[in-house]
C-alpha positions in Angstrom: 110.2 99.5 94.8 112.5 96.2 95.6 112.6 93.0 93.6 110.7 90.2 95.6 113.2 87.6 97.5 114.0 85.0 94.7 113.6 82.2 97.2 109.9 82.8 97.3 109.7 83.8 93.7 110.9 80.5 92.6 107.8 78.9 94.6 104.4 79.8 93.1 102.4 79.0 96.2 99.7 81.7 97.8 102.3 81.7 100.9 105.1 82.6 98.5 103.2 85.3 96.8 101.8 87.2 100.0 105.6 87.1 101.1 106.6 88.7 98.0 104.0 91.4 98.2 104.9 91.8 101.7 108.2 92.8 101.5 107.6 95.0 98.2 105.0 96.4 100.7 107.4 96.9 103.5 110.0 98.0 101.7 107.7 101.4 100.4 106.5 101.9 103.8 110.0 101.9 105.3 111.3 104.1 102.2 108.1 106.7 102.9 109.3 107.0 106.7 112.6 107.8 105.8 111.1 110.3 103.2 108.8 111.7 105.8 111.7 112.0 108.4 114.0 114.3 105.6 110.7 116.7 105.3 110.6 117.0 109.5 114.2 117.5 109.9 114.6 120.2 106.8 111.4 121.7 108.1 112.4 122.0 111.7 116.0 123.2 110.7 115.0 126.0 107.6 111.6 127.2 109.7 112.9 129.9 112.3 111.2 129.2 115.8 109.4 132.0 115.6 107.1 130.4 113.1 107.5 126.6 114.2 104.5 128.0 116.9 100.8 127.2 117.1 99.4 125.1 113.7 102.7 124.9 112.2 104.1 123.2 115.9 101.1 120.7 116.0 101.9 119.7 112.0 105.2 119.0 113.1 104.2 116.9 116.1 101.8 114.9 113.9 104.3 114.6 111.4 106.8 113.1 114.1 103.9 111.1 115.5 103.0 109.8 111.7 106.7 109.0 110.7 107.0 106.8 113.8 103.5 104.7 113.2 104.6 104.1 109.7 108.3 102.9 110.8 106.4 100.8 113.6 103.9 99.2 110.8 107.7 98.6 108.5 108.4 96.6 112.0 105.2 94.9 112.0 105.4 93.8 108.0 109.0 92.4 108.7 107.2 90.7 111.7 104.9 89.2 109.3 107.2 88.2 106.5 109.8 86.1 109.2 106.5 84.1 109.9 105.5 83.9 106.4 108.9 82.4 105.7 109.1 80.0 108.2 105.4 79.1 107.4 107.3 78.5 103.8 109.8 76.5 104.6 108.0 74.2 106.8 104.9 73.6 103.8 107.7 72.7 101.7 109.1 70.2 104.2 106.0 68.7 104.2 105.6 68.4 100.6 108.8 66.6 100.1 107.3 64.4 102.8 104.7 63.8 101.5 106.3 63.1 97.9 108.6 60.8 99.3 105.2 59.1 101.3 103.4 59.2 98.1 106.6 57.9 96.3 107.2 54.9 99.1 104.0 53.9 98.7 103.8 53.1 94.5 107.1 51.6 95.0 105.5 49.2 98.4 102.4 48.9 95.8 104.2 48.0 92.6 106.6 45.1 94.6 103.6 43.6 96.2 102.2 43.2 92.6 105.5 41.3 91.3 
């Protein structure tokens, strides 16, 4: 497994955590496509033809068939985590907005008192 992204490690939020799951997430289903594409190509090249026939052929086809839906859902999860990240960045925009609001506002509050 990978080591979360340290940007969003730093940041404790939900959004920050789901990101980091995400991509540990990603990351094995990407590593098991790759895994399950070394079986199909050293089965297909060490079977003779003779026996890649009948339930043996259709495993092989399912096999092909799963390797490509699990690279396709690696796809998807990277999908997810570019929006997660943006999503990220802009909470944290508005946090330091609102900060700065929040900080604007004692400072408006406290010379109105003098």
């Amino acid at each position: 497994m990978s080591q979360p992204p340290s940007s969003a490690t730093s940041a404790a939020t939900p959004l920050a955590r789901a990101l980091d799951q995400n991509e540990i997430v990603k990351d094995t289903v990407e590593q098991s496509a790759n895994e399950l594409f070394v079986i199909n190509t050293v089965l297909k090249t060490e079977l003779p033809n003779a026996v890649q026939a009948g339930e043996v052929a259709e495993a092989l086809r399912k096999t092909d068939a799963l390797e490509t839906r699990i690279q396709e859902s690696a796809e998807d999860l990277a999908e997810v985590n570019k929006v997660l990240e943006k999503e990220i960045g802009e909470r944290a925009d508005l946090e330091r907005e609102l900060a700065n609001t929040k900080a604007a506002l004692v400072r408006a509050k406290s010379e109105t008192a003098d």
